[in-house]
N, C-alpha and C positions, 0 to 999 in steps of 0.2 A: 486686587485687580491684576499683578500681575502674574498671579497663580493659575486664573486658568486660560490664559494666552498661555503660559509654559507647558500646561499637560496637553493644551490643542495641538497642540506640533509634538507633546512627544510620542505620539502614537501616530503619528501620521505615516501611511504607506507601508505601514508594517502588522502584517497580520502576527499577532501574536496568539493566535487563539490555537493553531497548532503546535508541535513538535516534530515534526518528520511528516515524512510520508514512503507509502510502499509503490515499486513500479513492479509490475505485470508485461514480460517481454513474451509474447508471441512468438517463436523462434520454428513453428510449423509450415507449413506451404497453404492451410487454410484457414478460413476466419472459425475463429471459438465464441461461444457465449460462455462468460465467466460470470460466477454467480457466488460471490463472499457469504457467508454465513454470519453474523454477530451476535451474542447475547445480549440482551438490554431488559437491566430489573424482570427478572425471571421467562424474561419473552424473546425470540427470536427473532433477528429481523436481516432478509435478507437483499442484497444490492446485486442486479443484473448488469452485465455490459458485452458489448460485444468488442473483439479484439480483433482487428483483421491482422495478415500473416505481416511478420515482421512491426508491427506498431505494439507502443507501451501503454498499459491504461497507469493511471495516476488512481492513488486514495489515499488521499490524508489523514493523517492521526493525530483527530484533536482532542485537547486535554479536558477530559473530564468523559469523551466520546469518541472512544477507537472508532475509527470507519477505515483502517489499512489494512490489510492481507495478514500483516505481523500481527493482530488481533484477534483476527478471525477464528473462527472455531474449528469450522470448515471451510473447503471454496469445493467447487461443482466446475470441472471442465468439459461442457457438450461440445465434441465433433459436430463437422458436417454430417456423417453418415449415421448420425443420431449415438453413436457411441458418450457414455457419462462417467467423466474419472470423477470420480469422489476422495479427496486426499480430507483427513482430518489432523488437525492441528496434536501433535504429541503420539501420533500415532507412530509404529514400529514396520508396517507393513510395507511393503517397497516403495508405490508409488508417491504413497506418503510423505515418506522421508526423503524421495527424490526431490519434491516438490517446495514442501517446508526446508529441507536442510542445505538446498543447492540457493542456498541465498547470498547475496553479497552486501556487506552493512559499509556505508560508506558516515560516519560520522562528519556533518557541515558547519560552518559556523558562518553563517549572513551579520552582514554588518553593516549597520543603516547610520549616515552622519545626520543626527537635526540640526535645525538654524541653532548654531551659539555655541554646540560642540567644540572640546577639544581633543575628544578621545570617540573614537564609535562606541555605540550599543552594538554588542552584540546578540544575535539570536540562534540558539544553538540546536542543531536537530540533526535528526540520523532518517539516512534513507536506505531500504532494503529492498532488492531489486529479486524476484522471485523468477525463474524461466519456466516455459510451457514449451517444452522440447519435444523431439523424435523419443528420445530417451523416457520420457517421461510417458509417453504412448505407450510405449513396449512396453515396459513394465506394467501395465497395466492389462494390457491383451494379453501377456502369459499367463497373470495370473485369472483370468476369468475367461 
């Protein structure tokens, strides 16, 4: 009886079903549709959002089911003026490696006290914050 009153509470308020998550900062003057690419068991699957200028989109990276930008294969940046940067994941090409390589990894550690603790759980995850710049435009209009 008193075993599962103990694991009710030990999971309580704490998602542990991810490990990170990736932020998407908007750093242009207009809103973008951003569009992640994923692989899943041989099929593609892809995730739309729109970003206005200045705002962060969020994508969690859950265990067993990347859905973060750090996963992606590709991502898809549509301008307003219908312009499409297409950066792919490992690629050499400039926009690319603007895109993927201008990341910043912030490893976290969340720490959740339950009822009876004397020490926290910790829950450890890494967030990587990817920017959609001026920089990241240009490079893409010189070469196309």
């Amino acid at each position: 009886m008193l075993l599962p009153a103990f694991s009710s509470c030990m999971y309580r308020d704490v998602d542990w079903d991810y490990d990170g998550w990736s932020e998407v900062k908007n750093e242009t003057s207009a809103e973008v549709t951003f569009t992640s690419v994923f692989m899943y068991y041989g099929g593609f699957v892809e995730k739309v959002e729109t970003i206005s200028p200045g705002e962060t989109l969020i994508q969690y990276n859950y265990v067993g089911r990347p859905e973060s930008v750090t996963a992606s294969d590709s991502v898809s940046i549509k301008l307003q003026d219908g312009t499409e940067i297409v950066c792919k994941n490992g690629s050499d090409d400039s926009w690319s490696s603007r895109f993927y390589g201008n990341v910043e990894r912030d490893r976290k550690t969340e720490r959740y006290w339950f009822r009876g603790d004397l020490i926290p759980t910790e829950h450890k995850v890494t967030v990587d914050t990817y920017h959609i710049d001026d920089e990241l435009v240009s490079l893409w209009r010189q070469a196309h």
